[in-house]
One Martini backbone bead per residue (centre of mass of N, CA, C, O) as a GRO file, in nm:
protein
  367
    1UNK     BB    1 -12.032  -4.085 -11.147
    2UNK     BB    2 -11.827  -4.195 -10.911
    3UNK     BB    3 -11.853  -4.568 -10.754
    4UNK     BB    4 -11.821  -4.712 -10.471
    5UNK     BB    5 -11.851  -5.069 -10.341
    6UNK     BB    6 -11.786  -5.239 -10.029
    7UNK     BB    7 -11.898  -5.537 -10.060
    8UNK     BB    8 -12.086  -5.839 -10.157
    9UNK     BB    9 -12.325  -5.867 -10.038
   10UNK     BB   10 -12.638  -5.771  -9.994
   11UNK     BB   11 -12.588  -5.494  -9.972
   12UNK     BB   12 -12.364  -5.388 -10.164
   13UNK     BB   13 -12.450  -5.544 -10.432
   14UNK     BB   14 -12.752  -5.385 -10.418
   15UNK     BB   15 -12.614  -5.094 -10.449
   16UNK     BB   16 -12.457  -5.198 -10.735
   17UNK     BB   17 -12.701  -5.252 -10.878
   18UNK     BB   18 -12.868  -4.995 -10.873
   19UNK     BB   19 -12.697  -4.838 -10.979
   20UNK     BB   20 -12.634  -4.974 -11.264
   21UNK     BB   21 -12.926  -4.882 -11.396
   22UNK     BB   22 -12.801  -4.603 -11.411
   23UNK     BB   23 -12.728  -4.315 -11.568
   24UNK     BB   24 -12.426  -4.209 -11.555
   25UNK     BB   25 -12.261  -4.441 -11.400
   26UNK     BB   26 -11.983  -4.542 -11.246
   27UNK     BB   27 -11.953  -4.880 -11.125
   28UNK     BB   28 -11.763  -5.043 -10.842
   29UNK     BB   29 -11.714  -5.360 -10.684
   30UNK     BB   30 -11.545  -5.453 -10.408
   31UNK     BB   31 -11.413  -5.808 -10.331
   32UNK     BB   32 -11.335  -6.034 -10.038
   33UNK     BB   33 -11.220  -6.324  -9.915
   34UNK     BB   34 -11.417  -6.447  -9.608
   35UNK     BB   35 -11.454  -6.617  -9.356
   36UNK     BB   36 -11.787  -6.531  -9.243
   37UNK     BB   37 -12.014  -6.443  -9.456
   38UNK     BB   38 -12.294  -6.413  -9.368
   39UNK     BB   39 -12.460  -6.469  -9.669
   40UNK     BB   40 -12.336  -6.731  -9.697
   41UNK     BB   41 -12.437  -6.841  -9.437
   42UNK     BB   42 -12.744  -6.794  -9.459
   43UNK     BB   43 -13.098  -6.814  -9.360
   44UNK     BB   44 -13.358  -6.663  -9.516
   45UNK     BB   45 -13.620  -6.436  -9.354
   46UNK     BB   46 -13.919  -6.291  -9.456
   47UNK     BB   47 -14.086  -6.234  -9.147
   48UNK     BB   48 -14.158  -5.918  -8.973
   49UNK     BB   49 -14.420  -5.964  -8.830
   50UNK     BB   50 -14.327  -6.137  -8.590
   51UNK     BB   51 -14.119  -6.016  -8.439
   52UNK     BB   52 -14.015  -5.954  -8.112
   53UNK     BB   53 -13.895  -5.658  -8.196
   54UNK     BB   54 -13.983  -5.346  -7.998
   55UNK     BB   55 -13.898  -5.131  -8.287
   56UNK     BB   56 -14.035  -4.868  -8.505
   57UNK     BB   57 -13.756  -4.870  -8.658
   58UNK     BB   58 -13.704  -5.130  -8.738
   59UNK     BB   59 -13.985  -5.205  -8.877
   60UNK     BB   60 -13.982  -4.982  -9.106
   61UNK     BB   61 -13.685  -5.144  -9.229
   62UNK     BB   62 -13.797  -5.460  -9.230
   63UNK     BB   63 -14.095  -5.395  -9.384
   64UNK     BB   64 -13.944  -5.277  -9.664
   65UNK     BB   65 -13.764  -5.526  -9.733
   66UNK     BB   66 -13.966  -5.739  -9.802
   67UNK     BB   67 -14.137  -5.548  -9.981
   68UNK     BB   68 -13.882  -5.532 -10.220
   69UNK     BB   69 -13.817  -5.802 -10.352
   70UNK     BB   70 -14.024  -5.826 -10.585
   71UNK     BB   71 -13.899  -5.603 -10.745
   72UNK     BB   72 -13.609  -5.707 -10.748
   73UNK     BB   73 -13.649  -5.978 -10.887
   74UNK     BB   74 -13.783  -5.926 -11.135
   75UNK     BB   75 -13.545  -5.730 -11.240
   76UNK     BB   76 -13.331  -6.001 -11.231
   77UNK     BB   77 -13.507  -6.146 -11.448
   78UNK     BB   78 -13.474  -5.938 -11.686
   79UNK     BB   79 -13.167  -6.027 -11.698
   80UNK     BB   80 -13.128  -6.355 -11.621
   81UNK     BB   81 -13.160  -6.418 -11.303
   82UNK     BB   82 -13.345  -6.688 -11.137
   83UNK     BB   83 -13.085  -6.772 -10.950
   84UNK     BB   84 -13.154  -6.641 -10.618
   85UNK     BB   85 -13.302  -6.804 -10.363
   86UNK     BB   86 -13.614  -6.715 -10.386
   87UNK     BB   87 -13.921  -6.780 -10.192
   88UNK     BB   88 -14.294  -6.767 -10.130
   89UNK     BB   89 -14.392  -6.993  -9.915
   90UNK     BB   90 -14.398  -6.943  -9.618
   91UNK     BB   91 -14.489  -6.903  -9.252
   92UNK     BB   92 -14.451  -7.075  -8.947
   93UNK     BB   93 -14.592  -7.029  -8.607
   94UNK     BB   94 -14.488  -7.224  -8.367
   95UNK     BB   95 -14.714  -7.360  -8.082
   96UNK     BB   96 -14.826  -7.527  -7.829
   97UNK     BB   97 -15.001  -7.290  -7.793
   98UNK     BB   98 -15.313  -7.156  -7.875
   99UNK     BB   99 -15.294  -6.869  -7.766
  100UNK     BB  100 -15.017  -6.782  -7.913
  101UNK     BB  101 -15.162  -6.778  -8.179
  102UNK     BB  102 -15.414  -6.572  -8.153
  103UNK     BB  103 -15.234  -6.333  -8.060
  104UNK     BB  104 -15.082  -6.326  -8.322
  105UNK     BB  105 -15.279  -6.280  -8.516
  106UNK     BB  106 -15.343  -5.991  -8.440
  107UNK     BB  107 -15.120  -5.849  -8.499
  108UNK     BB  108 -15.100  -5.919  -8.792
  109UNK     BB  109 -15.386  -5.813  -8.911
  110UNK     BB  110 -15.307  -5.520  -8.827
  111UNK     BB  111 -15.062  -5.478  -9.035
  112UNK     BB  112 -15.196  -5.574  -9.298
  113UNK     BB  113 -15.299  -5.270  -9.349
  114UNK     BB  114 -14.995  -5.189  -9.438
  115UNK     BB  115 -14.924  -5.519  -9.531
  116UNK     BB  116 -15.080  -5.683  -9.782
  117UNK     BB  117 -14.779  -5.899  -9.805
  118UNK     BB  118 -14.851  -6.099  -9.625
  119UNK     BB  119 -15.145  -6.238  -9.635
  120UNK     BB  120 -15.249  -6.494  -9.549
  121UNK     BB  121 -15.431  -6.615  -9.248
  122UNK     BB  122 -15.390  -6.912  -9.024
  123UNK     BB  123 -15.527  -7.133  -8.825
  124UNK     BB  124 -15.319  -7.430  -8.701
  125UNK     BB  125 -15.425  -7.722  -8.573
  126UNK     BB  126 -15.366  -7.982  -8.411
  127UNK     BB  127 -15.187  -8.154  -8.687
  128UNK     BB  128 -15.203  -7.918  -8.931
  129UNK     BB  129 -14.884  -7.824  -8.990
  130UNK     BB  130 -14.812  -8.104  -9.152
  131UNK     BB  131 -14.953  -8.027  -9.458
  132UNK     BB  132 -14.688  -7.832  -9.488
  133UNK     BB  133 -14.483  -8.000  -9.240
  134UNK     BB  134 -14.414  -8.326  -9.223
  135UNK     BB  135 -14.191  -8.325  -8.943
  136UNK     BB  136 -14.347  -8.216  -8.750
  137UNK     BB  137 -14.508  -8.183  -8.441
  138UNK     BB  138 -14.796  -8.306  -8.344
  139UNK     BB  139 -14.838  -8.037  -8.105
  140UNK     BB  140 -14.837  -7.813  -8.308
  141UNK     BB  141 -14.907  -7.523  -8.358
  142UNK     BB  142 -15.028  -7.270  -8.612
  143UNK     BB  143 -14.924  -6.956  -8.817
  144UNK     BB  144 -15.028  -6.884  -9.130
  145UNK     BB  145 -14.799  -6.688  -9.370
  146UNK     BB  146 -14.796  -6.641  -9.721
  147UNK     BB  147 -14.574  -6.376  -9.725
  148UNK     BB  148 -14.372  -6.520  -9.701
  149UNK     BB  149 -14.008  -6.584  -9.697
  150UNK     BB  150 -13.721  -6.701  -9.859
  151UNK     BB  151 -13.319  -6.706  -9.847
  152UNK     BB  152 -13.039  -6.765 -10.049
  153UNK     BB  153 -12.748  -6.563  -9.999
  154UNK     BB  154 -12.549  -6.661 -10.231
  155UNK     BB  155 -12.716  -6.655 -10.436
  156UNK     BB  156 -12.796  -6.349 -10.460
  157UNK     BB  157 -12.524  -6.217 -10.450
  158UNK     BB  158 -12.464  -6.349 -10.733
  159UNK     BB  159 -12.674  -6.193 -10.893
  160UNK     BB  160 -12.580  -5.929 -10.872
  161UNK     BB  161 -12.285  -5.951 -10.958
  162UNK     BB  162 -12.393  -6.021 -11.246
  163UNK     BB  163 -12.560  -5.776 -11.312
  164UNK     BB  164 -12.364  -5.583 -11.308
  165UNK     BB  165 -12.197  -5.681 -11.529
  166UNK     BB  166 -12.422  -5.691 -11.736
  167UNK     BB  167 -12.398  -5.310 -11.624
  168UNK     BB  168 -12.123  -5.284 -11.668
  169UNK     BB  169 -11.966  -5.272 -11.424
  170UNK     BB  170 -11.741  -5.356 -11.210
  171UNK     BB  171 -11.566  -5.586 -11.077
  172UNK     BB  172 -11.345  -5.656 -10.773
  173UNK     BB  173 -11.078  -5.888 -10.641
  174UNK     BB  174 -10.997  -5.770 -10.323
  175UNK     BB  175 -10.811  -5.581 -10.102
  176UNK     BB  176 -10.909  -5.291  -9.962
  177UNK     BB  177 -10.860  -4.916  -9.900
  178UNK     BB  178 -10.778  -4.635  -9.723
  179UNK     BB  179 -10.738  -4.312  -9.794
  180UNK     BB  180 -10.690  -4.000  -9.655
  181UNK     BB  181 -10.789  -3.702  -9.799
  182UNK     BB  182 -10.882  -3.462  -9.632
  183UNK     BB  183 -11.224  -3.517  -9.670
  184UNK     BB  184 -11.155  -3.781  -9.867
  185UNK     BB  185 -11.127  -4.092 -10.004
  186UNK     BB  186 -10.924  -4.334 -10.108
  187UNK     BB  187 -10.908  -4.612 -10.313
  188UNK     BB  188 -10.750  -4.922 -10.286
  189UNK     BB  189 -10.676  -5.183 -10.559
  190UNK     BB  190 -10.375  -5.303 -10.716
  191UNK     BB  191 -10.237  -5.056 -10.752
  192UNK     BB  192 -10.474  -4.887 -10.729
  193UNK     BB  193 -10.631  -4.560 -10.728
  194UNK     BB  194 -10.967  -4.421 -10.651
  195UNK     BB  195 -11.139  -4.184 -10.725
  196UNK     BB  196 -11.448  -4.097 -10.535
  197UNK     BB  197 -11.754  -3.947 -10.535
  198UNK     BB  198 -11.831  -4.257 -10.365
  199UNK     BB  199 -11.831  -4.453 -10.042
  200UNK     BB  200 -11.919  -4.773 -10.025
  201UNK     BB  201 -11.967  -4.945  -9.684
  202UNK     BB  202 -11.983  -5.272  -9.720
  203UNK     BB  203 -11.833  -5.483  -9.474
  204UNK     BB  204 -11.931  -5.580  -9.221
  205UNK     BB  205 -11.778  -5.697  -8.970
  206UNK     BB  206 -11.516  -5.520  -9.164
  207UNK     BB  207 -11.558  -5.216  -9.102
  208UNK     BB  208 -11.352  -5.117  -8.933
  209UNK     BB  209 -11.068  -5.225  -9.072
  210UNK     BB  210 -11.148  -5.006  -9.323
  211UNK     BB  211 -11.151  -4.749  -9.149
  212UNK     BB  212 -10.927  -4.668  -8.975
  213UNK     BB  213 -10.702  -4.521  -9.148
  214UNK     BB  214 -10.972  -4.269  -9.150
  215UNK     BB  215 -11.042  -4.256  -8.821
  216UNK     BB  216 -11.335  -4.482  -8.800
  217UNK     BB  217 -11.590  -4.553  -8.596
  218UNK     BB  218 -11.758  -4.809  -8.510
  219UNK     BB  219 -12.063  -5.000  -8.319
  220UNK     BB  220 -11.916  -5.298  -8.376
  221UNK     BB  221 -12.001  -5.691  -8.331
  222UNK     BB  222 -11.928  -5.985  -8.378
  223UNK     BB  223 -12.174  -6.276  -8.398
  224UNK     BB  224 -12.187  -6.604  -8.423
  225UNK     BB  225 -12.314  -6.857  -8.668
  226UNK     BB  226 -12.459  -7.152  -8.662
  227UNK     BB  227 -12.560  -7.377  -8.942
  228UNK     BB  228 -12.754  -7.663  -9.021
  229UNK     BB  229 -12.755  -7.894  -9.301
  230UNK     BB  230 -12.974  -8.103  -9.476
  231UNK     BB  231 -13.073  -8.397  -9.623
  232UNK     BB  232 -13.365  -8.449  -9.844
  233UNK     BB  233 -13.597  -8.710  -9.921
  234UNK     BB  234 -13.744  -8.423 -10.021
  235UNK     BB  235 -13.953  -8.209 -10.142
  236UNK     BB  236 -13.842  -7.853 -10.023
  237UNK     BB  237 -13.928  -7.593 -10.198
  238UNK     BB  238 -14.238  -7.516 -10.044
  239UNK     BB  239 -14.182  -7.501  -9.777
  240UNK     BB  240 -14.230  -7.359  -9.487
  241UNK     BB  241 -14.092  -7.189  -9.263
  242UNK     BB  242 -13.997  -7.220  -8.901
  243UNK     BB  243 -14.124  -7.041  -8.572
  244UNK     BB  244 -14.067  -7.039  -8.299
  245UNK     BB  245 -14.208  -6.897  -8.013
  246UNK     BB  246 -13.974  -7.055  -7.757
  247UNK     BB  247 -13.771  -6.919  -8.025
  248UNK     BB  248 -13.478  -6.835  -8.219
  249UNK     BB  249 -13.500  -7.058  -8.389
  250UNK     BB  250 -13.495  -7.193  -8.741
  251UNK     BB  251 -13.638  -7.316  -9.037
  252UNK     BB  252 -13.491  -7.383  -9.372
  253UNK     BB  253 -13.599  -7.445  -9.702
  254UNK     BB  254 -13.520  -7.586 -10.025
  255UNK     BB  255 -13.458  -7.681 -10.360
  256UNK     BB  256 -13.253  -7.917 -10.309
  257UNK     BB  257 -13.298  -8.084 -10.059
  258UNK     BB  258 -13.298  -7.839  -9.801
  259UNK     BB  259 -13.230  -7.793  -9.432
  260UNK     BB  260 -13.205  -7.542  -9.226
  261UNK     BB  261 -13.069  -7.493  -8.927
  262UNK     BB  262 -13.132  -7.217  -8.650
  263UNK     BB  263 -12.917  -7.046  -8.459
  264UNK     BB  264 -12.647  -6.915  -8.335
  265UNK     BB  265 -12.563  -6.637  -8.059
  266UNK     BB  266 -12.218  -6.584  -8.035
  267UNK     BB  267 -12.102  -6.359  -7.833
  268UNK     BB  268 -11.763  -6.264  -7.838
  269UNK     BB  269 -11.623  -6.411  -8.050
  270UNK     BB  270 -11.534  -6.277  -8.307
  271UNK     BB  271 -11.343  -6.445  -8.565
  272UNK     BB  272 -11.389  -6.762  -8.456
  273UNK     BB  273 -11.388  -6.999  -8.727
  274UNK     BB  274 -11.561  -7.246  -8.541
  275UNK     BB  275 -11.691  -7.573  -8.505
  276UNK     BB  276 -11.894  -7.655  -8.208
  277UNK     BB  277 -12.045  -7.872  -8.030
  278UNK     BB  278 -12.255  -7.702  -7.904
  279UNK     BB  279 -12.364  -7.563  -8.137
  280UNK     BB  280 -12.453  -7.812  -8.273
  281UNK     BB  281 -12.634  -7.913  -8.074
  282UNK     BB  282 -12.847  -7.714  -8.016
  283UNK     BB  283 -12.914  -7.673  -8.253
  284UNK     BB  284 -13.050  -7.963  -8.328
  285UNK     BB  285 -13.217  -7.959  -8.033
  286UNK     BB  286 -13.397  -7.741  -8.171
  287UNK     BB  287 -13.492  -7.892  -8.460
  288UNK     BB  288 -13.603  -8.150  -8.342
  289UNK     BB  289 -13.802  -8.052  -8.138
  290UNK     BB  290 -14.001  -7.933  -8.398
  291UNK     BB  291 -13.851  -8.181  -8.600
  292UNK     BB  292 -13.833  -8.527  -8.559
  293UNK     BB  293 -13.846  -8.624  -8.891
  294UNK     BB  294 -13.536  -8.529  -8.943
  295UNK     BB  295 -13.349  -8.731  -8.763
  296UNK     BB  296 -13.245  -8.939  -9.065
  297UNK     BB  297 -13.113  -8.719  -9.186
  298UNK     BB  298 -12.870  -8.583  -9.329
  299UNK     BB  299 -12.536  -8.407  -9.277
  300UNK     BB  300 -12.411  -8.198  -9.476
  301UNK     BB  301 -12.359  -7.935  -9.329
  302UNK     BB  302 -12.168  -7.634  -9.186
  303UNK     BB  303 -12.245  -7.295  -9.153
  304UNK     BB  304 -12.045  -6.972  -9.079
  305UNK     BB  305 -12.136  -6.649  -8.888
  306UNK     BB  306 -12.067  -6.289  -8.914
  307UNK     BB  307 -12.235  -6.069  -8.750
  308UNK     BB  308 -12.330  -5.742  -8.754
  309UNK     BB  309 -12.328  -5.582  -8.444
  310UNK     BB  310 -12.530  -5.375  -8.309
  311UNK     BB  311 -12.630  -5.239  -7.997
  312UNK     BB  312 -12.967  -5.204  -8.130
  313UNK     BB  313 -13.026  -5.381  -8.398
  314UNK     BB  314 -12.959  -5.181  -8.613
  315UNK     BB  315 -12.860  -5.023  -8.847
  316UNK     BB  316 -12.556  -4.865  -9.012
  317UNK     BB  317 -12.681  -4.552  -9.197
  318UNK     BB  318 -12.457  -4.312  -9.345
  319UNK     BB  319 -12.276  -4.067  -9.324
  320UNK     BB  320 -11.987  -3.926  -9.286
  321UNK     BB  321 -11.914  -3.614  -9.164
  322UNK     BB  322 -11.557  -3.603  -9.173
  323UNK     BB  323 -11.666  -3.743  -9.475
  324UNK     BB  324 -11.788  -3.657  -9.806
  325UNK     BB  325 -11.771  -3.972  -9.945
  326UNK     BB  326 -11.877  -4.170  -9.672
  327UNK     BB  327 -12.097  -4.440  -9.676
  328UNK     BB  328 -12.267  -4.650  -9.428
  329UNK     BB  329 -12.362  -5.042  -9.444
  330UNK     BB  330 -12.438  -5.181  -9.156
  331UNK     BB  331 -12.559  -5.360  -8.873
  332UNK     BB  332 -12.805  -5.599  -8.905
  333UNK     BB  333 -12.806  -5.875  -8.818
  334UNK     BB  334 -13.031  -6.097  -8.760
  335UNK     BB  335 -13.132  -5.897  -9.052
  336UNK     BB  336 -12.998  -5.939  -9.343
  337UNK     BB  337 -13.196  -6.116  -9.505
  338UNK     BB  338 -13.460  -5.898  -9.513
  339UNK     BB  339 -13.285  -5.598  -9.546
  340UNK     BB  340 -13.030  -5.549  -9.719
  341UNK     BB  341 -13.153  -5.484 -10.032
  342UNK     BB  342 -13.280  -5.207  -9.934
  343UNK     BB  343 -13.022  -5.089  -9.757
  344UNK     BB  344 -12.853  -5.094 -10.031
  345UNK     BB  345 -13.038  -4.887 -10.178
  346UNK     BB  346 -13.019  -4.662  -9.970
  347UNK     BB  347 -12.703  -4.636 -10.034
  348UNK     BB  348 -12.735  -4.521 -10.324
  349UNK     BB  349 -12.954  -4.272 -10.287
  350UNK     BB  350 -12.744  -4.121 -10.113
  351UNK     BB  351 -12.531  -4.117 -10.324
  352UNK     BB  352 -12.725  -3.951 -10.536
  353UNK     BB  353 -12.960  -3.788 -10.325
  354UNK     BB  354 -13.214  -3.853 -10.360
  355UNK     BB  355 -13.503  -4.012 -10.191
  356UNK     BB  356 -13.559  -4.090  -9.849
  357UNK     BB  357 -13.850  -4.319  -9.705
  358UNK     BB  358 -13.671  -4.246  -9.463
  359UNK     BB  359 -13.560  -4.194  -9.118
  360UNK     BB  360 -13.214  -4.185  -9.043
  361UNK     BB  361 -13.130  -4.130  -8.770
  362UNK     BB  362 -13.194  -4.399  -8.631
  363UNK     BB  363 -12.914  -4.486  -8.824
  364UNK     BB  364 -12.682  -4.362  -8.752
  365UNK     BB  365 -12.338  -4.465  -8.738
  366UNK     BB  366 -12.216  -4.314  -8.511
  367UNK     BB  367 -12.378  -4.397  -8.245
   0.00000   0.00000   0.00000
C-alpha cells in the first residue's frame, strides 16, 4: 500500500513513523516550510487530568494521548532516537486558595483508577511547591502530579521524521497539491504526481487551503499563540510543568536552562505572524505573578504559533466521505502536543483499516 501524509508536525510525523514501522507500506511524507507551525511553536503539557474542559470525549482521547508517550518514546530510543524533547518531570497545579487544591486532588485521585500513569498524587502547602519550582511565589498551594510530562515539539517532530527515513519511508520538502479525479486525490509535488492508495492531511490550520481544491472544507480557524522563553543559569531539566489553576497561562522548563512562558490565545488572528507588545506583556504578566523568582533572567525569544481550531475544541479526524483515498487529522487546538502523537497513530491505522480503540463519531471531520 502506498500512503501519503502532508504536514510533519507532531500529528503528520507520528502517522508517517507508524505506518513506517509496518511492513509492505510505502510511505511518503511531505512538509512545507510555513511560519507559524504550531508543534514549532509550542511547548507541550501533557497533563489532561487537570484540565478545565468538561467533555467525556475529548478527555478520552486527550487521556489516550498521555498514556500513548511511554510507548513512542520507547520506540524512538531503539532506533536511536533519544533526543525528543519528552520528559516526565511533574507537575505543579497551583492556587492561592487551598481549598482549590483539596478539590482537585479528589478528582484527580478518582481518574488515577483508570489511568495509573497519573502517579503520586501529593499536597504541597505553601511555601512547599517551592522546593519543586524555586522561583514560584511563596503564596502558592499546589497539586504535585508526579506522572505529567513535558514535550519540545521542535526535538519530537525532528525525531519522528528521522525515524522515518531510517525505516526507509521517504520525506519531500515543498509545497503538496490535491488534484481530485474521480473520487480519489492525486498529491503533486515537485511536478510528480503520485497516486496513492491513501492520503493523510495533517496540515494543521493550512489543511483547508490544502483541501479546496479537492472541493472540501472543514470548519478550522487558526487561533494565534505568543509564547515567551527565558534562559536560566540554573539546571531546570528536572522542573515541574506549573499550571495555575486561575489561568490558562502555564510555564514550562527545559533541558537546555529554558523556561516558556504560555501562551495568548488570540481568536480572529488569521495567519497574522507577528509579536505584540499585548501579547507579550499579557504572557510576562501572567508567567511573573506565579514565578517572581524568574523576574532577573534573560529573554532568550518568543515563538508565534498558529493552533488549528476545531468549533468544539474536539480533533477533526476521519475519513473524507465523498473521497476514497482522503483521511483528515487536525482541529487538536490548545491540545495539540498532548494528543498529537496518539491521534496521528490514529490517523495511520485507519489508513490501513486496523481496529480502533475510540469511538471515532464524535470527531466526524466533517461535523
Amino acid at each position: 500500500m502506498k500512503i501519503v501524509v502532508i504536514g510533519a508536525g507532531v500529528v503528520g510525523a507520528c502517522a508517517a513513523y507508524y505506518l513506517s514501522e509496518k511492513e509492505n507500506h510505502e510511505v511518503i511524507l511531505i512538509d512545507e516550510a510555513f511560519d507559524g507551525k504550531a508543534t514549532l511553536a509550542g511547548a507541550g503539557i501533557i497533563c489532561p487530568w487537570i484540565s478545565r474542559v468538561d467533555d467525556p470525549d475529548w478527555f478520552a482521547i486527550s487521556s489516550r494521548g498521555a498514556q500513548y508517550y511511554p510507548e513512542l518514546i520507547q520506540s524512538l530510543e531503539e532506533l536511536g532516537e533519544t533526543n525528543t524533547g519528552y520528559g516526565q518531570t511533574g507537575a505543579l497545579a497551583t492556587s492561592t486558595d487551598i481549598n482549590v487544591i483539596h478539590e482537585l486532588k479528589e478528582r484527580v485521585e478518582k481518574k488515577k483508577e483508570e489511568f495509573p500513569i497519573i502517579g503520586e498524587i501529593k499536597v504541597l502547602e505553601a511555601p512547599q511547591a517551592k522546593t519543586y519550582f524555586p522561583p514560584l511565589s511563596e503564596d502558592l498551594h499546589a497539586l504535585y502530579i508526579s506522572g505529567s510530562a513535558r514535550l519540545d515539539g521542535r526535538l519530537l517532530a525532528e525525531s519522528l521524521v528521522r525515524a522515518v527515513k531510517k525505516n526507509k519511508g521517504r520525506v519531500i520538502e515543498g509545497k503538496a497539491a490535491l488534484k481530485k479525479e474521480g473520487s480519489k486525490v492525486v498529491v503533486s509535488i515537485k511536478e510528480e504526481d503520485i497516486k496513492a492508495d491513501q492520503v493523510i492531511v495533517a496540515a494543521g490550520s493550512w489543511t483547508n487551503e490544502l483541501l479546496e481544491p479537492a472541493g472540501v472544507s472543514i470548519h478550522q480557524e487558526p487561533q494565534r499563540g505568543q509564547i515567551v522563553h527565558l534562559s536560566v543559569d540554573e539546571d531546570t531539566s528536572k522542573w515541574p510543568v506549573v499550571l495555575p489553576q486561575e489561568s490558562s497561562h502555564y510555564i514550562v522548563s527545559f533541558d537546555d536552562n529554558r523556561i516558556a512562558f504560555g501562551a495568548t490565545r488570540e481568536d480572529g488572528s488569521g495567519f497574522d505572524y507577528r509579536i505584540t507588545a499585548g501579547g507579550v506583556q499579557e504572557v510576562l504578566n501572567e508567567g511573573l505573578h506565579v514565578a517572581p523568582g524568574l523576574a532577573n533572567n534573560n529573554l532568550k525569544e518568543i515563538r508565534i504559533g498558529f493552533r488549528p481550531m476545531s468549533p468544539d475544541i474536539k480533533p477533526l479526524l476521519g475519513k473524507v466521505p465523498e473521497l476514497d483515498n482522503v483521511i483528515i487529522a487536525t482541529g487538536l487546538g490548545a491540545s495539540g502536543l498532548t494528543m498529537g502523537p496518539y491521534v496521528g497513530s490514529l490517523a495511520a491505522k485507519i489508513a490501513l483499516g486496523e481496529e480502533i480503540e475510540v469511538d471515532l463519531k464524535a470527531f466526524n471531520p466533517m461535523r
